[in-house]
N, C-alpha and C positions, 0 to 999 in steps of 0.2 A: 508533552511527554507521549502522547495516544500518537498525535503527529509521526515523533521521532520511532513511536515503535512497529508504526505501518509503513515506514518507508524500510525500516532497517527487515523488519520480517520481509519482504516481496524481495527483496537484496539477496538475503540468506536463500530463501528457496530457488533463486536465480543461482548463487555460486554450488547451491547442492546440485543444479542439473550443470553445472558445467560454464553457465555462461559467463560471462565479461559484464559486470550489472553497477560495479563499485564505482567505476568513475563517469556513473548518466545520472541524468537527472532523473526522479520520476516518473515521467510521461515514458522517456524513453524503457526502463524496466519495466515498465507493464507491458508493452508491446513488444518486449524480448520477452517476457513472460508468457504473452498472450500465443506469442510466435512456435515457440519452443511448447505450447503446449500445456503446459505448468497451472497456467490461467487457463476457467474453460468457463463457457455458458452464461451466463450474466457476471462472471468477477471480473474478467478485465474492465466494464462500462464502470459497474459498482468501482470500483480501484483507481479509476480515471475521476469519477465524481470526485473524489477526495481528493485531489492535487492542490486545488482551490484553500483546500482547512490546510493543508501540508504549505503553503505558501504561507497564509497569514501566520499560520503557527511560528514557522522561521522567520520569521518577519517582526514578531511581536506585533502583531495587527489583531491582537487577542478578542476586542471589540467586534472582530467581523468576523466572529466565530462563534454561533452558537452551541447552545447545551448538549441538544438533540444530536446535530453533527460526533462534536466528540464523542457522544456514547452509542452510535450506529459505527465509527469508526474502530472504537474497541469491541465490539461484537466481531465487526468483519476479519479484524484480527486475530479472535480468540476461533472465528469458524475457522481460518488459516492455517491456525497453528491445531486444532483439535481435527481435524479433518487429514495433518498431515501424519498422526498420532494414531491414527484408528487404523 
């Protein structure tokens, strides 16, 4: 679920600036992300870290996915979404 709602948030701030985000994989929205600006400073590295938990998540490879992961990736989401708020 943390998976599906970091790919789908980096999506949405992608179609809010305008871009084409809906039919890439991952790797590729972050570096229209990163491109465009959107991303800056350490979040596209951080954003690229997680493609890795975004794979096995869709994958159900749930076993190569630690605790820790999931809950630094709902953080980075929650900075994402509150940072886009303020």
């Amino acid at each position: 679920m943390v998976a599906a709602a970091l790919e789908e948030t980096l999506k949405q701030l992608g179609e809010e600036k305008g871009m084409d985000v809906y039919n890439r994989d991952m790797r590729e929205v972050i570096q229209k992300l990163k491109d465009g600006g959107v991303l800056s400073g350490a979040q596209p590295s951080v954003a690229s870290g997680y493609v890795k938990f975004r794979d096995h998540a869709f994958h159900g490879q749930f076993e190569q996915i630690e605790r820790p992961t999931i809950e630094s990736a709902a953080a980075f989401v929650e900075g994402l979404l509150t940072s886009r708020m303020s």
